[in-house]
LOKOLDO-672792 format. One record per residue: residue number from 1; chain; x negated, y negated, z negated of N, C-alpha, C in turn. Coordinates in steps of 0.1 Angstrom, whole numbers. Example, Ala and Ser with C-alpha at 12.3 -4.5 7.8 and 13.67 -1.06 7.14 Angstrom:
% LOKOLDO-672792
{pt 1; "A"; {-132; 57; -78}; {-123; 45; -78}; {-132; 33; -78}}
{pt 2; "A"; {-128; 22; -71}; {-137; 11; -71}; {-129; 0; -79}}
***
This chain:
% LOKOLDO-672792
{pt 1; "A"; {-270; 182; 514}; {-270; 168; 513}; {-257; 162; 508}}
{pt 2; "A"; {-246; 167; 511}; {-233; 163; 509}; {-229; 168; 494}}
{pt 3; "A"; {-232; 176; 494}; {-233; 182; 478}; {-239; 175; 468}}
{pt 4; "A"; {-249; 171; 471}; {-262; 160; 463}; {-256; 150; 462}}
{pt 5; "A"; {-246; 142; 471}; {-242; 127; 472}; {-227; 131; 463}}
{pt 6; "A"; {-218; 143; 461}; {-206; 145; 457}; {-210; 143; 442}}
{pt 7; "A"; {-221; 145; 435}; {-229; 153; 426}; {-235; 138; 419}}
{pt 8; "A"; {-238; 130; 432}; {-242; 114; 424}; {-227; 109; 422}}
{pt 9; "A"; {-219; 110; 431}; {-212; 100; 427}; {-200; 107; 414}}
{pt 10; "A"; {-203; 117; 413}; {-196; 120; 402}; {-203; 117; 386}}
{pt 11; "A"; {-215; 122; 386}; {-223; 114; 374}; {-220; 100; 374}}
{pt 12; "A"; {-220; 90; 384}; {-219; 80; 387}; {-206; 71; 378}}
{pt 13; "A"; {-193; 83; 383}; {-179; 76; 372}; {-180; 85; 361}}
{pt 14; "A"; {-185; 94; 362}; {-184; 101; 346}; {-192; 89; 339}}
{pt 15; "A"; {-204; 83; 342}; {-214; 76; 332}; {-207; 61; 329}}
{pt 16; "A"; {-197; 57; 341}; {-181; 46; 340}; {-178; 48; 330}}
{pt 17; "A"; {-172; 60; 325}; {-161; 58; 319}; {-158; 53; 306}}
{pt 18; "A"; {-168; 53; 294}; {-166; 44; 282}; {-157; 50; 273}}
{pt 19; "A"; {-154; 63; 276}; {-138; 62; 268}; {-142; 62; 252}}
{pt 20; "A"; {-128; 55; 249}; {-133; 51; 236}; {-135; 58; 227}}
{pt 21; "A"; {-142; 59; 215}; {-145; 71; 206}; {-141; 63; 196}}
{pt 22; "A"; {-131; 73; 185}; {-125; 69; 173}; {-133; 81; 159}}
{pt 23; "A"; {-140; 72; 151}; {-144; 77; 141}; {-136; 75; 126}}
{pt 24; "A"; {-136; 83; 118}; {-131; 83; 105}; {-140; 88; 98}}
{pt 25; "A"; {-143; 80; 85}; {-151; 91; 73}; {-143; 90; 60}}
{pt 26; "A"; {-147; 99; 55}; {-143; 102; 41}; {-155; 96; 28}}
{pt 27; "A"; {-147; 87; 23}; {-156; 83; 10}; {-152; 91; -1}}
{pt 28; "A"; {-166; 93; -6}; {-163; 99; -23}; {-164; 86; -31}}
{pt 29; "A"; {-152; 82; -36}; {-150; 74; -48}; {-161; 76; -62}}
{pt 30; "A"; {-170; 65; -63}; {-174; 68; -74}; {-187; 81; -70}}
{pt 31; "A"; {-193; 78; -59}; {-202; 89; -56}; {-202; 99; -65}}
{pt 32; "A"; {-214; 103; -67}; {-219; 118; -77}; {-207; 120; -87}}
{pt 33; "A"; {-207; 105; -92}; {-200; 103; -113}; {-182; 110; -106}}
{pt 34; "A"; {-178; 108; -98}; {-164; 106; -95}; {-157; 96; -97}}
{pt 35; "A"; {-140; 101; -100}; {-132; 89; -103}; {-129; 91; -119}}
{pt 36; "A"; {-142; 87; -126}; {-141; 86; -141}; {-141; 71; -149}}
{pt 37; "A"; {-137; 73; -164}; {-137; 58; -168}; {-153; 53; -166}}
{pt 38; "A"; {-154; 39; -164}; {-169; 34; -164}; {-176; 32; -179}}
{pt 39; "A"; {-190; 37; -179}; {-196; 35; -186}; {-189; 22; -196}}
{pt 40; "A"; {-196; 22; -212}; {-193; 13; -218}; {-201; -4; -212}}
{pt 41; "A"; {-214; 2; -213}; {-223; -6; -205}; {-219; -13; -189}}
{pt 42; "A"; {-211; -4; -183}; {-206; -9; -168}; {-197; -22; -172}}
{pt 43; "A"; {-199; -22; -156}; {-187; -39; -157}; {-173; -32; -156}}
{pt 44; "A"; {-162; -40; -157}; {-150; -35; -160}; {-146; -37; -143}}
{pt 45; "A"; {-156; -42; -133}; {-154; -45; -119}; {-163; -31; -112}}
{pt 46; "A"; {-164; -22; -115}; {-171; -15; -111}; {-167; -6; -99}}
{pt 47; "A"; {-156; -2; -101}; {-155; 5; -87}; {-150; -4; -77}}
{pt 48; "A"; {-147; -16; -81}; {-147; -28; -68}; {-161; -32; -63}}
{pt 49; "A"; {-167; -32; -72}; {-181; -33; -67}; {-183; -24; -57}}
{pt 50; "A"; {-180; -15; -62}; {-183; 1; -53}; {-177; 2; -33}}
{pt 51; "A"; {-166; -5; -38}; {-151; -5; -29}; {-158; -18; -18}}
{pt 52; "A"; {-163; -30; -28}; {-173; -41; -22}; {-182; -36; -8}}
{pt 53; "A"; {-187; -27; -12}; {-198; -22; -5}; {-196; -17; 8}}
{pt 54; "A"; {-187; -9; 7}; {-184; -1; 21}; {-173; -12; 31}}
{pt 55; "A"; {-170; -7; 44}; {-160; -14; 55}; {-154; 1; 58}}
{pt 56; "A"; {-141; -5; 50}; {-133; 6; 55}; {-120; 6; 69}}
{pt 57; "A"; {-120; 14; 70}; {-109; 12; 83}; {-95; 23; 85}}
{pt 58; "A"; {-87; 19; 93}; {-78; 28; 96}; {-85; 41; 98}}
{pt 59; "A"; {-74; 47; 92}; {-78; 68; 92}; {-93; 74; 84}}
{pt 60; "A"; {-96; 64; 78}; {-109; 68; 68}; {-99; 72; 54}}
{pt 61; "A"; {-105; 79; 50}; {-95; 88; 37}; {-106; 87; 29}}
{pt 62; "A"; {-100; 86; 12}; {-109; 84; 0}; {-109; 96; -7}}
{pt 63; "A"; {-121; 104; -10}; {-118; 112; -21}; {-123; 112; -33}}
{pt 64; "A"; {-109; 115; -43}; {-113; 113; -56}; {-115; 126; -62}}
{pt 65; "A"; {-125; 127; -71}; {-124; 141; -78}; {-128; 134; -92}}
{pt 66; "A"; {-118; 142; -102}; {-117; 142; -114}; {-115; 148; -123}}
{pt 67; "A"; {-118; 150; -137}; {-108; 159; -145}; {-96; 156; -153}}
{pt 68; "A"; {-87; 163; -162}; {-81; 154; -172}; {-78; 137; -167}}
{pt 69; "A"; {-75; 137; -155}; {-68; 123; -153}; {-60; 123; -133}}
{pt 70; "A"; {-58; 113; -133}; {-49; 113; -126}; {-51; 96; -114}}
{pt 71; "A"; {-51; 100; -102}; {-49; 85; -96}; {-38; 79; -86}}
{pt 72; "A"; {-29; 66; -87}; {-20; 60; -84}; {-24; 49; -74}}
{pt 73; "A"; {-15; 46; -65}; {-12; 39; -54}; {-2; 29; -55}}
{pt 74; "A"; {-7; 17; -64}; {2; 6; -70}; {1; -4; -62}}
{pt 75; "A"; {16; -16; -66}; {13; -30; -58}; {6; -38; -68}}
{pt 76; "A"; {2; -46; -62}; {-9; -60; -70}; {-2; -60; -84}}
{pt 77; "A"; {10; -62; -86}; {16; -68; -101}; {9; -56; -109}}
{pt 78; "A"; {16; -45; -103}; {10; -32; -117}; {0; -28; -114}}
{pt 79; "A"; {-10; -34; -105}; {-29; -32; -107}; {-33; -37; -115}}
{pt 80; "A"; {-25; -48; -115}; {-33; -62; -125}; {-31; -60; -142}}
{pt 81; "A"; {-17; -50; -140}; {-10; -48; -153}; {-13; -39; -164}}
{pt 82; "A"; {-23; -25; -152}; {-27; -11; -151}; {-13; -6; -155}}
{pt 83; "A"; {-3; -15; -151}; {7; -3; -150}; {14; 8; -141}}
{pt 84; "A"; {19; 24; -149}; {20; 32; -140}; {33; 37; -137}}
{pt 85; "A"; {38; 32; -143}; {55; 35; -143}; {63; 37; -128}}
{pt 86; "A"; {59; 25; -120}; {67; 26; -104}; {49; 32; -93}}
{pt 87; "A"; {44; 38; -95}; {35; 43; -81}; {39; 47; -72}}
{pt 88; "A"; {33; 37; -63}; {39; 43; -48}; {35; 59; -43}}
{pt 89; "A"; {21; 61; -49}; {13; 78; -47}; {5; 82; -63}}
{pt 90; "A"; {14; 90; -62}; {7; 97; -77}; {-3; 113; -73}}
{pt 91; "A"; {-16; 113; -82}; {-17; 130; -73}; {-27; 131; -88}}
{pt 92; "A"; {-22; 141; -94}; {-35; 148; -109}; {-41; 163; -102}}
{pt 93; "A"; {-44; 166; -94}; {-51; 179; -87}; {-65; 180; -91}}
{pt 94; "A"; {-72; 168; -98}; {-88; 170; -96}; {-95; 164; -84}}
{pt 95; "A"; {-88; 166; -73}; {-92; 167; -62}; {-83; 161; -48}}
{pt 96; "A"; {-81; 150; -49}; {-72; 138; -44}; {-81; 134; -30}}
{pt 97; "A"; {-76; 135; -19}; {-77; 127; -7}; {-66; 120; -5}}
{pt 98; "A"; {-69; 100; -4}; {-57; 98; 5}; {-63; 92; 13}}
{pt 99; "A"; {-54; 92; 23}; {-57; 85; 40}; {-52; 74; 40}}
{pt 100; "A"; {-62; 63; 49}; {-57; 51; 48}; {-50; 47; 62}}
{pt 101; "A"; {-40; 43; 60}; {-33; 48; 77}; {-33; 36; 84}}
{pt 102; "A"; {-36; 23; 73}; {-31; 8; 79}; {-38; -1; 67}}
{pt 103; "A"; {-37; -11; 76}; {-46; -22; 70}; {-40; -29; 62}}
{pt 104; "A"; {-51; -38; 52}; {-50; -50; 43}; {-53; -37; 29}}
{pt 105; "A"; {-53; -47; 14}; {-50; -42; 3}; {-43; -28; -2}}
{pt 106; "A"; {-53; -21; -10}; {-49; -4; -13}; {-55; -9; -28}}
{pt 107; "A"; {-41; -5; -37}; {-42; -9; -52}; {-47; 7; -56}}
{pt 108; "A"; {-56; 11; -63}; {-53; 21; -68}; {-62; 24; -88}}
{pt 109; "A"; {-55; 31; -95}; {-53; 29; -107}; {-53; 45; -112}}
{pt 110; "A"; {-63; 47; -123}; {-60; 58; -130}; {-49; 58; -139}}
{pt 111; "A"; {-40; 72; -142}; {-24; 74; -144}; {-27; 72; -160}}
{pt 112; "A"; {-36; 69; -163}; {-41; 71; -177}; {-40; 55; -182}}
{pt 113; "A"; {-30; 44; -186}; {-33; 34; -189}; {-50; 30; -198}}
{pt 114; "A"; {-49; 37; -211}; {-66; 32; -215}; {-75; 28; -205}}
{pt 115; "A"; {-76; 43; -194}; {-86; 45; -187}; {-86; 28; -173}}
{pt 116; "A"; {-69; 31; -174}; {-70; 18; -167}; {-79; 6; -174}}
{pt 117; "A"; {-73; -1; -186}; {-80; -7; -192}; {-96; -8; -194}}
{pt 118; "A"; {-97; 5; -198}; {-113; 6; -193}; {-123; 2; -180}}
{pt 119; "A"; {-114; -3; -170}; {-116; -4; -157}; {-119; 8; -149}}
{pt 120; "A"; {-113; 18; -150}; {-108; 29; -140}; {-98; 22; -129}}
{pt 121; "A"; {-99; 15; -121}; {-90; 11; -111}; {-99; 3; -101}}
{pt 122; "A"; {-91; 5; -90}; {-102; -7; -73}; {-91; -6; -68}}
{pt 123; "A"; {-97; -22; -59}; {-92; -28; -46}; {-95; -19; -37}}
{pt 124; "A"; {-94; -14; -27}; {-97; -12; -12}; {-92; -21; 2}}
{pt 125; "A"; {-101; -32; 8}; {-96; -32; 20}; {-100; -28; 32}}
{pt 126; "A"; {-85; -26; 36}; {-92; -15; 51}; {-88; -28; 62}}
{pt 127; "A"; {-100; -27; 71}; {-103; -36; 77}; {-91; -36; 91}}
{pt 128; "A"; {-84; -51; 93}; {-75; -47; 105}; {-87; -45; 121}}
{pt 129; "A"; {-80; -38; 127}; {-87; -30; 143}; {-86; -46; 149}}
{pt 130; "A"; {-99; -48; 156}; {-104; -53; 164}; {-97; -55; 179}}
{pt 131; "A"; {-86; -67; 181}; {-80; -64; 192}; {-83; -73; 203}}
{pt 132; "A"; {-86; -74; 217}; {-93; -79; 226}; {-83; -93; 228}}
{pt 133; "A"; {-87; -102; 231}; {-76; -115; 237}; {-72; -116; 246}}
{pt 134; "A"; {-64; -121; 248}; {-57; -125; 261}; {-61; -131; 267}}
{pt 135; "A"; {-54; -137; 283}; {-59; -145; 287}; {-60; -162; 285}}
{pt 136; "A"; {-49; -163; 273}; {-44; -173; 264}; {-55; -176; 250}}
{pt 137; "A"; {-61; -167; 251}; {-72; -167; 241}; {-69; -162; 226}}
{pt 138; "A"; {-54; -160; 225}; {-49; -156; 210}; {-48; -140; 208}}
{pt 139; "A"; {-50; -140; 198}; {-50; -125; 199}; {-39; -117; 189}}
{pt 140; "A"; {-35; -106; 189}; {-27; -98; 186}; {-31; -88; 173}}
{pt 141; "A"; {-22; -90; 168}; {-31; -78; 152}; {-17; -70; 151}}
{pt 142; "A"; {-14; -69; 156}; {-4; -58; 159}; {-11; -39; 161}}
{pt 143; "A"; {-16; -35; 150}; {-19; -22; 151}; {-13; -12; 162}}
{pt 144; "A"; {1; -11; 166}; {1; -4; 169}; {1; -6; 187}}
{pt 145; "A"; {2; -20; 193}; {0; -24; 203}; {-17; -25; 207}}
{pt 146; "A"; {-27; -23; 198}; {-38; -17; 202}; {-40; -7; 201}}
{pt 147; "A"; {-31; 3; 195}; {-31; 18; 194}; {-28; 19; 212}}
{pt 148; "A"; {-18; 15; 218}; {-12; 18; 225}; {-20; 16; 240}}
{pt 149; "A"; {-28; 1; 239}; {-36; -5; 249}; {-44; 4; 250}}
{pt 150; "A"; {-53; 12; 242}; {-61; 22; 239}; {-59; 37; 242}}
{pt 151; "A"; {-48; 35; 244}; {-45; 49; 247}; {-42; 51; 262}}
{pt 152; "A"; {-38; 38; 271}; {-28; 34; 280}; {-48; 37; 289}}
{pt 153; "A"; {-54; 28; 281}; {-68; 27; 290}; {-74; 41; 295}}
{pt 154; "A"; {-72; 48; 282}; {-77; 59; 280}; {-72; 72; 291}}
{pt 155; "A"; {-58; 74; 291}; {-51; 81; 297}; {-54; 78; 316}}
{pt 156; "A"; {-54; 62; 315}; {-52; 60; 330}; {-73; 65; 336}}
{pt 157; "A"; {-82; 66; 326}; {-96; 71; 329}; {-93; 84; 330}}
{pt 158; "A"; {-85; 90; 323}; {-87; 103; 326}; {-79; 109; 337}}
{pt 159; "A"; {-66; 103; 344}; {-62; 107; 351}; {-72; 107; 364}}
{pt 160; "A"; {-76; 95; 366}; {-88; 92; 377}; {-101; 101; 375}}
{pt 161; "A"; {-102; 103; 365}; {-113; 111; 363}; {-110; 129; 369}}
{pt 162; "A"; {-100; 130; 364}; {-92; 141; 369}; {-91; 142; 389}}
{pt 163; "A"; {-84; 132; 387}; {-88; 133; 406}; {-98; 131; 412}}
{pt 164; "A"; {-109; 124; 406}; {-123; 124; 413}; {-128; 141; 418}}
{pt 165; "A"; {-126; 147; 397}; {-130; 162; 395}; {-122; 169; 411}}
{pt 166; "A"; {-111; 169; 413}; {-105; 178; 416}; {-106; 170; 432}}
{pt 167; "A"; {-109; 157; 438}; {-114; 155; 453}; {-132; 158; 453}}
{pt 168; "A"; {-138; 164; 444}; {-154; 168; 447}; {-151; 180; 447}}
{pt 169; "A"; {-147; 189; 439}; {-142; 201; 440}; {-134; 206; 456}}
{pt 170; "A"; {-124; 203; 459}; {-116; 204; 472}; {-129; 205; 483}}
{pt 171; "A"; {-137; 193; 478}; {-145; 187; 493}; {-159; 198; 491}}
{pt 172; "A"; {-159; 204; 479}; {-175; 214; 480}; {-172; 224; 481}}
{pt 173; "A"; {-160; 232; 475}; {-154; 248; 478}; {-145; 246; 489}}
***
């Protein structure tokens, strides 16, 4: 009987606990086709259409795969410019993942100006994290102070969780 009741009430806070689950995915840029120039027929907005589509977030990473070209991580002026001269991330491998580590605006541009021209280049925005309010009602977009609340939550469930484990255990063996 005492075993049976140790046994509920531990399913009981295990089924509490909520902890939070963090997902990332990887997009392929440009599905099947890759990160190539757009059809002549395509709009010159095509891989923003593309970029339109999805809700991206912190720690989701894009991959490009290509041949004979190359993709760059510019600010607004030289997205707009397709210029490649100052990139913040350059990568010609074919086979490019980057991670998106933080929110707002991700310029990115084939190293190939034509191809830029051609509309080889997208926006990406990665969406800012969802942060709970206060009791003031205002809220905080401070990434890494919801990194932290989240972690603070997380840590203080598992320590309790830990002592439940280890006072059902004591009290059955």
């Amino acid at each position: 009987m005492a075993s049976t009741t140790a046994l509920l009430l531990l399913l009981t806070i295990l089924s509490s606990l909520h902890l939070p689950t963090v997902f990332s995915f990887e997009f392929q840029v440009g599905e099947i086709e890759g990160w190539v120039v757009p059809h002549s027929n395509a709009t010159t907005l095509y891989y923003n259409h593309w970029a339109s589509e999805k809700r991206f977030q912190i720690g989701d990473s894009l991959r490009f795969r290509y041949k004979k070209d190359s993709v760059m991580v510019v600010d607004e002026v030289d997205y707009k410019k397709c210029n490649s001269t100052h990139p913040i991330f350059f990568s010609n491998t074919g086979n490019t993942v980057y991670q998106l580590d933080e929110s707002g605006p991700y310029y990115f541009i084939s190293g190939v100006a034509e191809h830029c021209h051609k509309g080889q280049k997208m926006i990406v925005k990665v969406m800012t994290p969802e942060v709970s309010s206060s009791r003031s009602g205002s809220t905080s977009s401070s990434t890494s102070a919801s990194s932290a609340a989240t972690f603070s939550l997380g840590a203080s469930k598992l320590v309790l969780f830990q002592f439940v484990l280890s006072t059902v255990a004591a009290y059955l063996f």
